[in-house]
N, C-alpha and C positions, 0 to 999 in steps of 0.2 A: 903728738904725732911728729913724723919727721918735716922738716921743713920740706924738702922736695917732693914728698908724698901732696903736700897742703899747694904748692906751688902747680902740680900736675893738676888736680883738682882745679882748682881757678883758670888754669888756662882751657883744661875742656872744656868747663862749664860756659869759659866767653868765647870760645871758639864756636859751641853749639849755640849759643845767640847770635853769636855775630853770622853764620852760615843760615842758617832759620830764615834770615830776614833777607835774605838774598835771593829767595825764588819768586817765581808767581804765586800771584794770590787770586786771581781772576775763576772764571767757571772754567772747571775741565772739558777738554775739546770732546765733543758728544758728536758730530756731522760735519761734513764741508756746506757747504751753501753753494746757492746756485751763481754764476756771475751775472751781473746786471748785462743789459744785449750789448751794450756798448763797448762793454772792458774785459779785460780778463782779470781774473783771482790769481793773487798768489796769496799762499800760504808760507812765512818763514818763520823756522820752529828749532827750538832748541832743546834738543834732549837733558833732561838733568843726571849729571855728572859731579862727585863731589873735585875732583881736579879743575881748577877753573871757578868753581863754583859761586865764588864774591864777584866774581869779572861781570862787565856787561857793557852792551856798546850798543849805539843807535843804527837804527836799519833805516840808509837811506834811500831815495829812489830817482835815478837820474832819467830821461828821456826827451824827446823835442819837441814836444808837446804841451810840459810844463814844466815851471822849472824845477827845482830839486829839493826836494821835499824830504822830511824827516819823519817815518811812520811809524817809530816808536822804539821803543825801548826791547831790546832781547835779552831777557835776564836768565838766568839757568832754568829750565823747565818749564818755558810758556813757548806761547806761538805770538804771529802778528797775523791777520789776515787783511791783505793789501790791494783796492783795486788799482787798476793799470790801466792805462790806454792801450789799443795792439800798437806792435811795433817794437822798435828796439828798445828795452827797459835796462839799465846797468843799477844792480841794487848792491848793496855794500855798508862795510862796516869797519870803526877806525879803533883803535888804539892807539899802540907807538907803532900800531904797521897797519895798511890797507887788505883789506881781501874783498874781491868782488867778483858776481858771476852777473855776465848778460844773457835775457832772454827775450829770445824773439818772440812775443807773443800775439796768441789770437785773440779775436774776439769772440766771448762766448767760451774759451778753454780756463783751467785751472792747473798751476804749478806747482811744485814744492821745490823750496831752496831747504838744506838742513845746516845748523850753523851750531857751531863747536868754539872752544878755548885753545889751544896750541900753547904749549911753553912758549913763555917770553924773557927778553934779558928783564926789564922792572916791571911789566903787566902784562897777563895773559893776551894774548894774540888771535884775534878774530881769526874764522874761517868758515868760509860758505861755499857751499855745494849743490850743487840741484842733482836731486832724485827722482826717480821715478815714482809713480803714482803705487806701486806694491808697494814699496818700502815707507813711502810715506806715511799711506794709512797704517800702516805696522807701528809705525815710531812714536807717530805725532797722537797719538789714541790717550797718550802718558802726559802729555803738555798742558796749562793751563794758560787762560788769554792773560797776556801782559796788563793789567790796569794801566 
């Protein structure tokens, strides 16, 4: 066989390993849940896209309440599901760049942020978004929980 035939071959073959192991592996999102009386739910969830795909970045959780907390990992194709105090919440996520959305929240309400990859100059480029509750349950139906 041609060598570049045999060279194409090994690199799809490690390309679909190395991609494979990149998403969630958690239970697929079946319901929201109800928020505890005290806090509010956010749900942040990452559609799975093969652009981006390897990228992943921590969703953290800043407010005044407590301090700033790391609630997990957003890999291509899962969700987090995050309680919150009410009040001002700034959640966010790093690369080699910042992107965050703040939400004023209630107690007893639930949110959706949707967060995506962006070309970057040497790694994909967080980005987060808050949706509305259609779109939400439209998207996130597809997500699996981050382990």
């Amino acid at each position: 066989m041609n060598k570049s035939i045999i060279l194409g071959l090994v690199f799809s073959a490690s390309a679909v390993l190395f991609l494979s192991g990149c998403g969630a592996s958690g239970q697929q999102f079946s319901q929201f849940s109800t928020p505890k009386p005290d806090k509010a739910l956010v749900y942040v969830y990452r559609p799975s896209a093969f652009v981006g795909g390897g990228v992943y970045y921590n969703i953290h959780v800043t407010n005044t309440s407590t301090p700033d907390f790391v609630a997990g990992e957003l890999v291509n194709g899962s969700y987090l599901q995050i309680d919150v105090p009410a009040g001002e919440n700034e959640l966010w996520g790093q690369t080699e760049s910042k992107s965050s959305v703040t939400l004023d929240v209630k107690k007893g309400e639930t949110y959706c942020v949707k967060g995506g990859v962006g070309i970057g100059f040497f790694v994909g480029r967080p980005s987060l978004d808050i949706v509305d509750m259609t779109t939400c349950k439209t998207e996130i139906i597809e997500t699996k929980q981050n382990n």
